[in-house]
N, C-alpha and C positions, 0 to 999 in steps of 0.2 A: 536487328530488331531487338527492342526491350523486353524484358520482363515482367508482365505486368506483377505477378507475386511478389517481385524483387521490388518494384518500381511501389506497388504499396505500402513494402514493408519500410522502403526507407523513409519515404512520406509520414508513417507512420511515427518513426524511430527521431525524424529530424521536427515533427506540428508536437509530438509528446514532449520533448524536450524543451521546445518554444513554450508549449501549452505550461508547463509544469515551473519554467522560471519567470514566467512574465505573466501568466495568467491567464483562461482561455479567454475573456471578455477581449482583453488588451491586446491579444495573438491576431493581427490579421492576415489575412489570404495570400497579401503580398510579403509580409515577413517571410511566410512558410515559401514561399517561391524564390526566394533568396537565399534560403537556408538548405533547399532541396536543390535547387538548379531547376526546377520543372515548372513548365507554364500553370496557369490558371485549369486552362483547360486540361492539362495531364491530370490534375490535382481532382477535378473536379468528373475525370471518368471516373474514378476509381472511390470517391466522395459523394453522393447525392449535393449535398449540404455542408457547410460551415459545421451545423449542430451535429451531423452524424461522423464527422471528419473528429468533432471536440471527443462525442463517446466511445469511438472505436481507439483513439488516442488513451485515452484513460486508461479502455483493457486493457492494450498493448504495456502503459506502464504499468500499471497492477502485476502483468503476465510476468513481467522482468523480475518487479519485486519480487511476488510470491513465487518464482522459478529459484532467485536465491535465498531464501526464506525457505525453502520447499529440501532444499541441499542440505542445510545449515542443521534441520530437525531428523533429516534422515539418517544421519550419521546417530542419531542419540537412540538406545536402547529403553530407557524407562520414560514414563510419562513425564516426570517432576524434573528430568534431563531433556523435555521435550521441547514442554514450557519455560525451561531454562535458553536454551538456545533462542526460541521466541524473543524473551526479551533482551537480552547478547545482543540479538539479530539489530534492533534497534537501539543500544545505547551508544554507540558511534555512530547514530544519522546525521547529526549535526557538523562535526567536525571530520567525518569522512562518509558522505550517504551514498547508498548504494546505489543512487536512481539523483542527479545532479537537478537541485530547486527545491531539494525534501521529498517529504514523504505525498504522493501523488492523492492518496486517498484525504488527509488532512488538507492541504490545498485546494482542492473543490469541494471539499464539506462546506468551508471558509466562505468560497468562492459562488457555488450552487446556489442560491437561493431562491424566491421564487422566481424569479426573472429568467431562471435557467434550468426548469422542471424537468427537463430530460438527462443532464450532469447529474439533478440532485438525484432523482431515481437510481440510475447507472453506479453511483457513488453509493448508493442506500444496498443495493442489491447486492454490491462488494464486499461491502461491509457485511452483512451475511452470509458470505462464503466464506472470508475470517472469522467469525463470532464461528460458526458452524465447524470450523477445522477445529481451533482450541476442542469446541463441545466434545468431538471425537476422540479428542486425542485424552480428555478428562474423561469418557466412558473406557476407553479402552484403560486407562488407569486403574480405573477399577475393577472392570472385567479380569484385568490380570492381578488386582489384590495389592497395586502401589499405592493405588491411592484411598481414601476414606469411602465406605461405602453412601455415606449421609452427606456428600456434599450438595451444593446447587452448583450444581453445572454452569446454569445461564450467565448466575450471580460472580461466578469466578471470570467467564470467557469476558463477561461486560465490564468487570475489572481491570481484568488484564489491559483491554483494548483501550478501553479510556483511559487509564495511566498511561498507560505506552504515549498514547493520540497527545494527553493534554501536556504530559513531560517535553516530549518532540516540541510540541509550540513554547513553550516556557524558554528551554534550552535554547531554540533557533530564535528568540526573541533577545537572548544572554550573549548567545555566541558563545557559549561554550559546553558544557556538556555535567555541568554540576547539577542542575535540576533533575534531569533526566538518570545521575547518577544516584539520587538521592530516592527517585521513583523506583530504580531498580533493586536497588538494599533491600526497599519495602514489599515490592512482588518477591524478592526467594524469599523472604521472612512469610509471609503470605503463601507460598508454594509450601514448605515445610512444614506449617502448618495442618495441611491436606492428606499429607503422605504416609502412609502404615507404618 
């Protein structure tokens, strides 16, 4: 007898990876049954839907990302060492990414539109759980006296994101990693700026 845990998870792990290099619009049902080994029907107890099979796929890559994302910041003791790791964490997405088709959140931004209101939501809601980690990790900055008491928080986290976000697409449009190198000079110069 299977797993069903197990049996989602792989599902999970093999429709994310389809989803993330080909696209969810382009990912069909029977891709994913090829890729998993498991019928329509295994796929689709565990699935209501195509669309809730796309969103649950999403978190799951998100989860991965932000799980090594989540590693990378923990090791770091100060704030402006926090957000350093942050962007580190993304400046070899292009030529070694952590999560194989890019960056999972950038991909259905792209990809979401209105044709796919429940992506776009799912993708919108992620997106502030990142904007919200930065925000923390910039009060707690201050709280402890590394960082300037007079910053915009918002202003810095929606920086950070959109450079990272718009560098990643530049770069993976280059194939190489000089864009994204050129965005990141600019975020520590930007970081030190903030710092006590």
């Amino acid at each position: 007898m299977r797993n069903p845990s197990a049996t989602k998870g792989a599902i999970l792990h093999h429709a994310g990876g389809l989803f993330n290099l080909q696209g969810y619009k382009a990912t069909s049902i029977s891709d994913i049954t090829v890729a998993t080994g498991y019928t329509k029907g295994a796929i689709y107890r565990h699935f209501k839907n195509k669309e809730k099979l796309e969103e649950q796929s999403l978190v799951y890559l998100m989860g991965v990302m932000f799980e090594k994302l989540r590693v990378q910041i923990k090791e770091k003791q100060t704030a402006s060492d926090k957000l350093k790791a942050i962007i580190y964490f993304f400046e070899s997405y292009v030529t070694k990414p952590p999560i194989k088709g890019g960056c999972p959140l950038l991909n259905v931004a792209i990809e979401a539109d209105d044709n796919s209101p429940h992506l776009r939501k799912r993708a919108h809601a992620i997106l502030d759980v990142l904007k919200e980690s930065i925000i923390v990790i910039l009060d707690n900055g201050i709280k402890f006296g590394q960082l300037k008491k007079d910053i915009d928080k918002e202003y810095y986290a929606t920086v950070i994101i959109a450079s990272l976000e718009g560098a990643i697409m530049m770069s993976k449009l280059s194939r190489t990693n000089h864009d994204i190198g050129i965005v990141i000079r600019h975020l520590e110069a930007t970081i030190k700026t903030i710092e006590n």
